[in-house]
C-alpha positions, 0 to 999 in steps of 0.5 A, a space after each residue: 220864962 218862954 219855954 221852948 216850942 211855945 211860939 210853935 204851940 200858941 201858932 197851932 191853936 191859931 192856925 188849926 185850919 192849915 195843919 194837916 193831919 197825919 198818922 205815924 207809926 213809931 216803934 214803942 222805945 221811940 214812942 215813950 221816949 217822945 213822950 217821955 220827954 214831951 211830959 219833962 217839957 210840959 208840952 204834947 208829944 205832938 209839939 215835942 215830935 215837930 221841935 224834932 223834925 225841925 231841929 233837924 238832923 242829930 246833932 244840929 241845934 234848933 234855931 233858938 239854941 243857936 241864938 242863944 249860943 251865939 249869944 252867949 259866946 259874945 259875952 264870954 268873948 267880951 269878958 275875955 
């Protein structure tokens, strides 16, 4: 099963030339929180840090958890 962030991983190895690099100062409780849960999804704190930036604001979902969302609120509509 295709994890979440994978598409964002296999797009960066193949696109190295266009990423831009950038430092970023985080407070130590952030920083082991992010990687703390990068290593639970089995991904680097760098893809674990852009799933964040585009999930957006808190409380907002990422675009694949919307459509699975969506989706399953389809099928609990057709079983009601």
């Amino acid at each position: 099963m295709k994890k979440l962030g994978d598409d964002h991983t296999a797009h960066q190895k193949n696109n190295t030339s266009r990423v831009h690099k950038t430092a970023l100062r985080l407070p130590p409780d952030l920083h082991a929180e992010i990687q703390a849960e990068a290593e639970r999804n089995g991904h680097s704190m760098n893809t674990e840090i852009l799933l964040r930036l585009r999930a957006g604001a808190p409380g907002q979902l990422p675009a694949e958890l919307t459509e699975i969302k969506e989706m399953l609120q389809r099928v609990l509509d057709k079983i009601a």
